[in-house]
C-alpha positions in Angstrom: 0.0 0.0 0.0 1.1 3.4 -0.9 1.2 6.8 1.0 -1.8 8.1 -1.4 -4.1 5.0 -0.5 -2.9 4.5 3.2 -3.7 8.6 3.6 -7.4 7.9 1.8 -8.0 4.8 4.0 -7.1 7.1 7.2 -8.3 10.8 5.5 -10.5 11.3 8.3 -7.6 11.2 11.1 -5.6 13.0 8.7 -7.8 15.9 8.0 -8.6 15.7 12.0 -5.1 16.2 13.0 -4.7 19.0 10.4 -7.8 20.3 11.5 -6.2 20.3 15.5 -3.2 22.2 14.3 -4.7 24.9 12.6 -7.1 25.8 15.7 -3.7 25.7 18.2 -2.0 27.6 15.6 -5.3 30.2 15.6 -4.7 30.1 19.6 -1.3 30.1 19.6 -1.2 33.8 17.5 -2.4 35.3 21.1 0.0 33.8 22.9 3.1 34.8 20.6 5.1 37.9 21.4 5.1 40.9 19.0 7.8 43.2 18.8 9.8 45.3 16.7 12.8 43.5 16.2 13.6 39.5 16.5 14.6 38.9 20.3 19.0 39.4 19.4 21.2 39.1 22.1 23.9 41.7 20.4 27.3 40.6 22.2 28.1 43.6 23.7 28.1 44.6 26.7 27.9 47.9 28.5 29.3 50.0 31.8 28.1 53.6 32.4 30.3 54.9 35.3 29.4 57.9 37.4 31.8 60.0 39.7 30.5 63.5 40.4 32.1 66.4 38.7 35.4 65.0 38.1 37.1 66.4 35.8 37.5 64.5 32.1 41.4 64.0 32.0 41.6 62.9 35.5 38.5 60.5 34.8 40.7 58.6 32.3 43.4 58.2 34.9 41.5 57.1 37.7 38.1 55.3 36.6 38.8 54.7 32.8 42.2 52.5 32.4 41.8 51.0 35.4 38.1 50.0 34.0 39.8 48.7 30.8 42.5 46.6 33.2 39.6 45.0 34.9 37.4 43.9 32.0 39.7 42.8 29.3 40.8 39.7 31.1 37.4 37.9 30.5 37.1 35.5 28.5 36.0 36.4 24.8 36.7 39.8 24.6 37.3 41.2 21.5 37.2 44.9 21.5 36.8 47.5 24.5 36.2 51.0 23.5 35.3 53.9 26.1 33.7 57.7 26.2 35.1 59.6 28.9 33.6 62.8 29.8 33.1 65.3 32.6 32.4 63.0 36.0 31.1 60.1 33.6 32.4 57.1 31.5 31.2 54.4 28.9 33.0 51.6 28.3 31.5 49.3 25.8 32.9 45.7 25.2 32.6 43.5 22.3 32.5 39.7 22.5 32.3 36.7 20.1 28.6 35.7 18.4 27.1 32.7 19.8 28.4 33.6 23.9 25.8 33.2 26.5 25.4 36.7 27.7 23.6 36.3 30.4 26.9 34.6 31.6 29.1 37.5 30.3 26.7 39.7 31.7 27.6 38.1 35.4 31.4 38.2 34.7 31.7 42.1 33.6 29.5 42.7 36.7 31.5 41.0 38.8 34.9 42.1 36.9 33.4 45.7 37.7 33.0 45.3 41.8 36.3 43.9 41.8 37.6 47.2 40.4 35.1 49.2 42.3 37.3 49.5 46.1 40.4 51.7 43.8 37.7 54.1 42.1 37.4 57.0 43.7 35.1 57.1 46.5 31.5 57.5 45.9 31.7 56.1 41.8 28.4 54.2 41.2 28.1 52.1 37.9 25.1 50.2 36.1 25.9 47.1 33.6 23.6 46.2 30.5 23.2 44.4 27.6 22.9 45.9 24.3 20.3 44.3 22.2 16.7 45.8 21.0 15.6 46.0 24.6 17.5 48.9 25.6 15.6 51.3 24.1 12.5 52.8 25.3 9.6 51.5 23.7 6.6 53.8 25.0 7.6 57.2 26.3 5.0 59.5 28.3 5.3 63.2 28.9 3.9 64.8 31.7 3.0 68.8 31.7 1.3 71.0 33.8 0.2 74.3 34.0 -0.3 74.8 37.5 2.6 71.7 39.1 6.0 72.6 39.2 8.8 70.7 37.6 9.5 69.1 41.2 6.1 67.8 41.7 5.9 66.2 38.3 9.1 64.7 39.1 8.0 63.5 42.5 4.7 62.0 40.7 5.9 60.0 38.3 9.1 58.8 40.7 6.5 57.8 43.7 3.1 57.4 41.7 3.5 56.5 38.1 6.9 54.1 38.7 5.4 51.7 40.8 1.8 51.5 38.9 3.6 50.8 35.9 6.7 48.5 36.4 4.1 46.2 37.9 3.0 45.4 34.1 4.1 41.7 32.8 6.5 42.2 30.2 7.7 45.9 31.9 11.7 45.6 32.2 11.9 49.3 34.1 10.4 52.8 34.0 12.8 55.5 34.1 12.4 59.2 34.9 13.6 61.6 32.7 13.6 65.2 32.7 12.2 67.4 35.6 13.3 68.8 39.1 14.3 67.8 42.6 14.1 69.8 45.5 17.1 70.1 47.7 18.0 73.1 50.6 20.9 75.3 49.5 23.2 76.2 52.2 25.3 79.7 51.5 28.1 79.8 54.1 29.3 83.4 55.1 33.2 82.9 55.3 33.2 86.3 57.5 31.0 84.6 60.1 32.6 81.4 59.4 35.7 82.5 60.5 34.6 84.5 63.5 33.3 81.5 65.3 36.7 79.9 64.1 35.3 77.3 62.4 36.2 75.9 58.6 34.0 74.5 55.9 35.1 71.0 56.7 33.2 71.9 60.0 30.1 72.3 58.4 30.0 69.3 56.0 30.9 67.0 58.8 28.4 68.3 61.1 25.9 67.8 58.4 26.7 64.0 57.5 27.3 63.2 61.1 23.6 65.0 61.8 21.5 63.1 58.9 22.3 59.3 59.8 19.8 57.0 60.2 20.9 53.9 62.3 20.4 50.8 64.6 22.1 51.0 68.1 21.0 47.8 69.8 18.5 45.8 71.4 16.6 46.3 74.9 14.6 43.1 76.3 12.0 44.0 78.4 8.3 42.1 79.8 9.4 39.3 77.8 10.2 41.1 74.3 13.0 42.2 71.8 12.9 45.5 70.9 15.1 46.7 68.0 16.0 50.6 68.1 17.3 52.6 65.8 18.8 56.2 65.9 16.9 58.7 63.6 18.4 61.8 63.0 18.0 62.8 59.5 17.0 66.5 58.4 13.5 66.2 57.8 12.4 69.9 57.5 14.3 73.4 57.1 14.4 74.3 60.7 16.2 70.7 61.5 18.7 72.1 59.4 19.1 75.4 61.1 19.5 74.1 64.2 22.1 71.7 62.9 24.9 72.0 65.7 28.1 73.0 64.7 30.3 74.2 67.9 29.0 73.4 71.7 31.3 74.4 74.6 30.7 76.7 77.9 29.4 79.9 76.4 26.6 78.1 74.4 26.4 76.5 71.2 26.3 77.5 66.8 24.4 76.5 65.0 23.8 76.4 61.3 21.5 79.4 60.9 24.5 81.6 62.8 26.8 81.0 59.7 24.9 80.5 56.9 21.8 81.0 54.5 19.6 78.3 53.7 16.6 78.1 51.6 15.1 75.7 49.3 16.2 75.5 45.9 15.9 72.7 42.4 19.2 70.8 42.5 21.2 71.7 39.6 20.1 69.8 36.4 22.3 69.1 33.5 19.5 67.9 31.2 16.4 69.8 30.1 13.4 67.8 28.7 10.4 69.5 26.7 7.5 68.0 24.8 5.3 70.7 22.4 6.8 73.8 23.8 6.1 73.1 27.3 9.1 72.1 30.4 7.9 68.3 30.6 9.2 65.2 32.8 9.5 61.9 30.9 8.5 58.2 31.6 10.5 55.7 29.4 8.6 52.5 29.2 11.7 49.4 28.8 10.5 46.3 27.9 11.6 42.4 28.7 13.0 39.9 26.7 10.5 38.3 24.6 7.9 40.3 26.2 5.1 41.5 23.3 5.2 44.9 23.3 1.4 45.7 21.9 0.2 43.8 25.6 2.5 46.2 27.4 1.2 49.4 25.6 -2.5 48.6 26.1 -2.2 47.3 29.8 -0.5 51.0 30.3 -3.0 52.3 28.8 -5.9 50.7 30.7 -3.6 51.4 34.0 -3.3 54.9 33.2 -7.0 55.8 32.4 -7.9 54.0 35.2 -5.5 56.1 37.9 -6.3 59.6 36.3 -8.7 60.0 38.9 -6.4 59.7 41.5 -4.0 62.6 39.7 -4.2 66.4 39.9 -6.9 67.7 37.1 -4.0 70.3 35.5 -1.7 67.4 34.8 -1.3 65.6 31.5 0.2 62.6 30.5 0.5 62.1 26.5 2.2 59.7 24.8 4.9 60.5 22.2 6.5 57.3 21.3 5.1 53.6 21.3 6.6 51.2 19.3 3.6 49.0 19.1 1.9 50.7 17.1 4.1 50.0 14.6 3.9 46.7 15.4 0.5 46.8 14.6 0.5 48.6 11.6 3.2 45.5 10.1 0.5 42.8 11.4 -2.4 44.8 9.8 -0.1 44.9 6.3 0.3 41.0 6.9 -3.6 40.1 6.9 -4.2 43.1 3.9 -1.9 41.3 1.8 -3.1 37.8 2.7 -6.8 38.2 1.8 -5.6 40.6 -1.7 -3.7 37.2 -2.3 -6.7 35.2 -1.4 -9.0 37.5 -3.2 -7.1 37.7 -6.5 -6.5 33.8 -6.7 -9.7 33.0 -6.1 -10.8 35.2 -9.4 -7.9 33.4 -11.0 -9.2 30.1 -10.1 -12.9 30.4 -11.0 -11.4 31.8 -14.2 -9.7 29.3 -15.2 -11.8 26.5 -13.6 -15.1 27.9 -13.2 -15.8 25.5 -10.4 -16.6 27.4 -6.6 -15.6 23.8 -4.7 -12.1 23.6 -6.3 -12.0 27.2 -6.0 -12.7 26.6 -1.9 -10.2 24.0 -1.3 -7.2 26.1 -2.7 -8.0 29.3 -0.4 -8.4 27.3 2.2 -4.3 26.4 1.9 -3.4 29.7 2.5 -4.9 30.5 6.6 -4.6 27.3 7.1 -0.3 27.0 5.9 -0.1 30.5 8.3 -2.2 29.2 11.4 0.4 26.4 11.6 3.4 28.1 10.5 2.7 30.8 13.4 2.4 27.3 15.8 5.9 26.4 14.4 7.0 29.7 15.5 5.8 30.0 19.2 6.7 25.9 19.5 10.3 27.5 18.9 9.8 30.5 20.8 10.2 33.2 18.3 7.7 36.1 18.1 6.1 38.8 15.4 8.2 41.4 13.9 9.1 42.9 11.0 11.1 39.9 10.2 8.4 37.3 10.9 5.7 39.2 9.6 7.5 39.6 6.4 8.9 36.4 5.7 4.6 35.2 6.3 3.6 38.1 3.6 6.1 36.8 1.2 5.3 33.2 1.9 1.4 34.0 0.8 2.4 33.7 -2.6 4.1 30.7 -2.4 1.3 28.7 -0.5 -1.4 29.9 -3.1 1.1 28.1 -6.3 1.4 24.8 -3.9 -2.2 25.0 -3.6 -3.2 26.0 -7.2 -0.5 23.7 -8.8 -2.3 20.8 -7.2 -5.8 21.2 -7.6 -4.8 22.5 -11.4 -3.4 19.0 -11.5 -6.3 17.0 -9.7 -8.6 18.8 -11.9 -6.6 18.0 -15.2 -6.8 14.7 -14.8 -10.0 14.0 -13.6 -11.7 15.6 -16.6 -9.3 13.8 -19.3 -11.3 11.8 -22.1 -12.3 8.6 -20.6 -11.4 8.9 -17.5 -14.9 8.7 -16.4 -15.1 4.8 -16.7 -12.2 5.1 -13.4 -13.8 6.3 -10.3 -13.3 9.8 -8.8 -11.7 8.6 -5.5 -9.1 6.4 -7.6 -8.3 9.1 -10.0 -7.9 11.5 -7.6 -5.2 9.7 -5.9 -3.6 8.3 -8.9 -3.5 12.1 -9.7 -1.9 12.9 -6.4 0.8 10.4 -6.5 1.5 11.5 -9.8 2.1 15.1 -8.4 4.0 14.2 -5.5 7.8 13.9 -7.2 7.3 17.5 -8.8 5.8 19.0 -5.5 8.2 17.8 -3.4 11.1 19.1 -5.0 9.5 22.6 -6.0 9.4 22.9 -2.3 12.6 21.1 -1.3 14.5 23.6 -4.3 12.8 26.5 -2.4 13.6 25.6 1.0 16.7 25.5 0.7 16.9 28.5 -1.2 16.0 30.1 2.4 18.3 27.4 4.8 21.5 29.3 4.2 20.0 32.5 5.5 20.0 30.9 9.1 23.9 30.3 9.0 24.9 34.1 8.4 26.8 35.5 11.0 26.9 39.2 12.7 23.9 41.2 12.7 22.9 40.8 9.4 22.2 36.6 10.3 20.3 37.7 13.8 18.1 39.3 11.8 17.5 36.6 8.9 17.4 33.5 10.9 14.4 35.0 11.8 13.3 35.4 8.2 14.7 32.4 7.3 12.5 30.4 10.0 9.6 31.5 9.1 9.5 30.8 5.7 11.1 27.0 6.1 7.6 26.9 8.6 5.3 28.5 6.3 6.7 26.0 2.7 6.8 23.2 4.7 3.3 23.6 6.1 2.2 24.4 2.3 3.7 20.9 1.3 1.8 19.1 3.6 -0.8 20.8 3.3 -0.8 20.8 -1.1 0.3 16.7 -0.4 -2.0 15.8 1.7 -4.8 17.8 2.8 -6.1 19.0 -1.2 -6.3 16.0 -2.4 -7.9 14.4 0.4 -10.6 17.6 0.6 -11.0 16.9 -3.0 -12.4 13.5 -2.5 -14.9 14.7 0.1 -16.2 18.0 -2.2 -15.5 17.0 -5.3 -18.4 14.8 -7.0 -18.4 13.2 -10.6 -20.3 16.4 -12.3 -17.5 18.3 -11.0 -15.3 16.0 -13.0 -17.7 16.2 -15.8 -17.8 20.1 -16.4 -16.0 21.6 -19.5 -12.4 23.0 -18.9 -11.7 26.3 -20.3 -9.3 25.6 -22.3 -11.8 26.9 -25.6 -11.9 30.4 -23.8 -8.4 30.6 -24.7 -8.0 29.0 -27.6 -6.0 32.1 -29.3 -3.9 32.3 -26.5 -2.8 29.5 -26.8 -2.2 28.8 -29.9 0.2 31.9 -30.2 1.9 30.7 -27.3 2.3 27.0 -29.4 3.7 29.2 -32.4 6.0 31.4 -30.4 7.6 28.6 -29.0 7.8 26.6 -31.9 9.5 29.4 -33.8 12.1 30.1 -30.6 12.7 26.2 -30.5 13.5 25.8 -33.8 15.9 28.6 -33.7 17.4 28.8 -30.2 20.2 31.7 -30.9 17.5 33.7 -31.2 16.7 33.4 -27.8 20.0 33.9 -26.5 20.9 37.2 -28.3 17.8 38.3 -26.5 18.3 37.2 -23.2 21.9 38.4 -22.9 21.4 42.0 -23.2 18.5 41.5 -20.5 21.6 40.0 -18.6 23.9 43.2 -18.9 21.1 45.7 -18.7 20.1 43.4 -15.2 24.1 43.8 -13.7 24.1 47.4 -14.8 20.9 47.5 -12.8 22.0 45.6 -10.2 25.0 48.3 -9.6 23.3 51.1 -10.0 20.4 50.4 -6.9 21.2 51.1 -3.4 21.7 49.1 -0.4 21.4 48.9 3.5 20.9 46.9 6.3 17.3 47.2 6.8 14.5 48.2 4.2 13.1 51.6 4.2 10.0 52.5 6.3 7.3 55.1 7.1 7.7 54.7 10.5 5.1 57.5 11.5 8.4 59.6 13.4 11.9 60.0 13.5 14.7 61.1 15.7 16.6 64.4 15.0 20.3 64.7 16.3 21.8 68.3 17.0 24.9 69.1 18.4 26.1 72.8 18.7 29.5 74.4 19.1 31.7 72.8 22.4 31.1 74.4 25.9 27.7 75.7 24.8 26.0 76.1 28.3 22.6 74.7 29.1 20.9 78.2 28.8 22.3 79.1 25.7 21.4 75.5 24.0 17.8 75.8 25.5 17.6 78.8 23.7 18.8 77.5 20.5 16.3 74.1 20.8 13.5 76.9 21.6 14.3 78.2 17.7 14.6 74.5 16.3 11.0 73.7 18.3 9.3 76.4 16.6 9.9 75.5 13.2 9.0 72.0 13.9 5.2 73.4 15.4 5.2 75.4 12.3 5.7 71.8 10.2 1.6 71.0 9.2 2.9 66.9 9.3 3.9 67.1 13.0 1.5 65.6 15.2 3.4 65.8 18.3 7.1 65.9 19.5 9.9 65.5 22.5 13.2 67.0 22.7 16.2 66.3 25.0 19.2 68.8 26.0 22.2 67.0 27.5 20.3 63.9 27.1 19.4 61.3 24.8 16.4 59.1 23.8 18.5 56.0 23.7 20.6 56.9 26.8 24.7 57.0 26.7 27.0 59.8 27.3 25.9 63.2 26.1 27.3 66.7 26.8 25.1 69.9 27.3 25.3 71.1 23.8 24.2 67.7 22.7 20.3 66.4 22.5 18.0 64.8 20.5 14.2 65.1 19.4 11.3 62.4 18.4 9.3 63.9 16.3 5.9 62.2 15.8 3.5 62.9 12.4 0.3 62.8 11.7 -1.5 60.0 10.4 -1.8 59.6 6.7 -2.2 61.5 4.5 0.5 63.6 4.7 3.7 64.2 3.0 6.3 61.3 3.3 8.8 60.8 6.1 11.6 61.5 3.7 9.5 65.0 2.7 9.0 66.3 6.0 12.8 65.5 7.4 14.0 67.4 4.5 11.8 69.9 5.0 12.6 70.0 8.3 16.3 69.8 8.1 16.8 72.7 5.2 14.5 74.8 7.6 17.3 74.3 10.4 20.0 74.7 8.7 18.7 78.4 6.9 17.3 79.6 9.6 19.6 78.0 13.4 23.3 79.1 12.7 25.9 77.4 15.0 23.9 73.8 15.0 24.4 70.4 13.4 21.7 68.5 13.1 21.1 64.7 11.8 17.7 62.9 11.0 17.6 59.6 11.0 
């Protein structure tokens, strides 16, 4: 017995079990991550080190080298390469592709507290990964007319923080942008040194004053009390009264020798959003965490706690990667059912038969419900690489499909083949078929296997590509193999084999296809004098068109770079973002927008005369991306002197 009679005697368990997978790969669609990006674990690694105010030059002697020293014994390492500025340092290491990072990320941290005891005092120091993750995928703003910067800050650090970290998926929120309150202390040195008493007096008064601290245990009635000793500064008079000198003839205090009021600590970073002074909540995301869940849980979360929020505030969103996200898996299921559409006019065309016409379209959900189970058995998730590789596969699973019913239907309705029954001729027909299908799909397969073997960042990013369409042609063979022919006997009935073919509709058609070929065939030199100036025109061609890593998109925003002269202060570059914002407002294709100074969306070391801006545009239609960053850009550069700027 052969596969085609053994699958006819057992159709009903076959079509059962295809019938199972398709429903868990309809189920398993919720339960997939979405993102933008494949989940990439990039092998670098990164070390932001903080020291105060120290100055640059001394920062490379005492916190940068002796970084370097520490990290470049582990094992792997490649390349370090570090960014030292002004009481700050990045070092950034490179390591091999294929290390477990998680690993490397264990032994830089460790490699880094090893170091930590000869940095100077005080250095504090955070360790990450580098891979899609580290960049904000929802950002907030939050503006108010009537709150100060400091309680917008204090909001979102006690309030917001804590409501939204909770969410699954949520890596961290961070605060960006606003003010923190903090007392200023101005010491007289006149009165200072009447009382004969130096500034070291007063700061060790201070941090001797504001400890907080346990100083034993006292058992008494049968319990254990634990006490601690609270003295921290609370309030401005515990400050005043801060004790500085105690002896016979009284005691000084702060107040005596000094002015102190409350102030906004210094800030070497302003954040705006449309014109107004704004604080900023980046949204980071997990590993393999789907980003659309986070967004809409955040949204939910945030309607929901409004209430609870002072009415002048406002929190708008200016970023969210999701909805890009969305947008891709909306371009997936347009181009699916224009495929369905168009080959189901092809089909009753050409066949003129609404059953046949049926059983091909229903290859095509069916090959991407279990091609989207392949992908969440092997824990990969939707993204522009996915979602592509499943819009490009559509075409492929409609030929499987068509090919074989064109084939079943063929031979069904030769001359005399009525005196065979249906059933029999219908798996004579599909064993016939299997040699040519198998290989059409084998040849293309492999086409696609080699993509998964690329190394570097160009492979991370087409394994994924590469997996999905292995998942989607081999669940089109299977399905074209087993499942059509299979359908076919339960639809298809003997006046289905008895209807005309339409082969008389295009009759002229093909007969001058019959003569073109003939007259090619019987003079082939022809044929090549034409094809090889198609084959130089094609390499000219292939020179002449561009290239780059990813393909070009209308992403709905885009980032704008400036950097203006060296040692611009932050008042002067506020000023010159202030000229740069207005033009953007003035833009009609700008929805909404953000802008840093000293800071930057994707974090790293930035100077005050550095910053960056997302600018957000309106929904279709409007001009193009490329349009309005042009537009944009030749506005700046007329119009802002002393600033270079960079869209991207």
């Amino acid at each position: 017995m052969n596969i085609a009679h053994w699958a006819s005697a057992h159709r009903r368990s076959i079509l059962f079990l295809f019938s199972i997978l398709v429903i868990a790969g309809m189920l398993s669609i919720y339960k997939i991550p979405e993102g933008m990006f494949p989940n990439i674990s990039f092998p670098r690694i990164s070390v932001a080190v903080e020291t105060g105010d120290q100055p640059a030059e001394q920062m490379v002697i005492d916190v940068t080298r002796k970084l370097e020293q520490a990290l470049r014994p582990i094992p792997g390492v490649q390349s370090i390469r570090s960014t030292t500025s002004r009481g700050s340092a990045e070092t950034s290491i490179n390591f091999k592709w294929g290390q477990d990072m998680q690993q490397v990320l264990l032994q830089v941290e460790s490699a880094v507290n090893q170091a930590l005891p000869s940095l100077p005092a005080g250095t504090t120091f955070t360790v990450r990964r580098m891979d899609p993750t580290v960049f904000p995928v929802i950002g907030y703003s939050l503006t108010s007319d009537k709150l100060t910067q400091i309680q917008t800050h204090d909001i979102a650090n006690q309030e917001l923080i804590p409501l939204l970290s909770s969410i699954d998926g949520v890596a961290k929120v961070k605060v960006m942008g606003g003010d923190t309150l903090e007392y200023r202390i101005d010491v007289d040195p006149s009165k200072l040194a009447a009382y004969g008493l130096a500034f070291t007096d007063v700061v060790q008064a201070l941090s001797a004053t504001n400890v907080l601290q346990a100083v034993g245990r006292i058992e008494d009635h049968y319990k254990l009390y634990l006490t601690l000793s609270d003295t921290r500064l609370q309030d401005l008079q515990s400050i005043e009264n801060t004790v500085l000198k105690s002896g016979n003839n009284g005691f000084i205090r702060l107040a005596d020798i000094a002015d102190i009021h409350k102030d906004v600590k210094p800030a070497w970073l302003k954040t705006s959003a449309d014109g107004k002074r704004a604080t900023f909540l980046l949204v980071y995301q997990q590993p393999k965490s789907n980003a659309v869940k986070i967004s809409h849980e955040m949204e939910q979360r945030l309607t929901d706690f409004k209430t609870k929020l002072p009415a002048s505030l406002s929190i708008s969103k200016w970023y969210d990667q999701s909805e890009l996200v969305v947008s891709s898996s909306n371009s997936v299921v347009d181009s699916i059912l224009i495929g369905v559409v168009l080959a189901a006019l092809i089909l009753l065309i050409f066949l003129r038969n609404i059953k046949i016409t049926l059983i091909a379209l229903l290859m095509v959900p069916s090959a991407l419900a279990i091609t989207a189970l392949l992908l969440y058995l092997l824990g990969a998730s939707f993204n522009i690489m996915t979602l592509g590789g499943m819009a490009a596969a559509v075409g492929l699973i409609i030929d499987d499909g068509i090919v074989m019913i064109e084939h079943l239907v063929r031979r069904i309705r030769e001359k005399n083949s009525n005196k065979v029954p249906l059933d029999f001729r219908l798996r004579e027909a599909a064993i016939e078929f299997t040699k040519p299908l198998a290989g059409s799909s084998a040849a293309t397969i492999i086409i696609f296997i080699p993509l998964a073997f690329l190394s570097g960042v160009t492979g991370a990013f087409f394994q994924a590509l590469s997996l999905t369409m292995a998942s989607a042609l081999l669940a089109s063979f299977f399905l074209a193999w087993l499942a059509v022919p299979l359908l076919a006997e339960y639809l298809l009935k003997e006046k289905d084999a008895n209807e005309k073919d339409t082969g008389d509709r295009f009759k002229n058609v093909q007969e001058f296809y019959r003569n073109l070929m003939a007259k090619l065939l019987d003079k082939p030199m022809w044929l090549l004098v034409g094809l090889i100036p198609i084959m130089l025109l094609g390499g000219y061609s292939y020179k002449q068109v561009g290239s780059g890593f990813m393909p070009h998109m209308d992403e709905g925003g885009f980032i704008l770079d400036f950097v203006q002269k060296p040692g611009t202060s932050i008042t002067e570059g506020a000023r010159v973002v202030k000229q740069i914002e207005t033009i953007i407002v003035n833009n009609p294709a700008v929805q909404t927008y953000s802008s840093r100074l000293g800071g930057q969306l994707g974090g790293g070391i930035t100077e005050s005369n550095q910053g960056d801006m997302f600018i957000k545009l309106k929904p279709f239609p409007r001009p193009t991306i490329d349009q309005v960053m042009s537009e944009i850009r030749n506005e700046i550069n007329a119009r802002v002197p002393g600033v270079e700027i960079e869209t991207a």
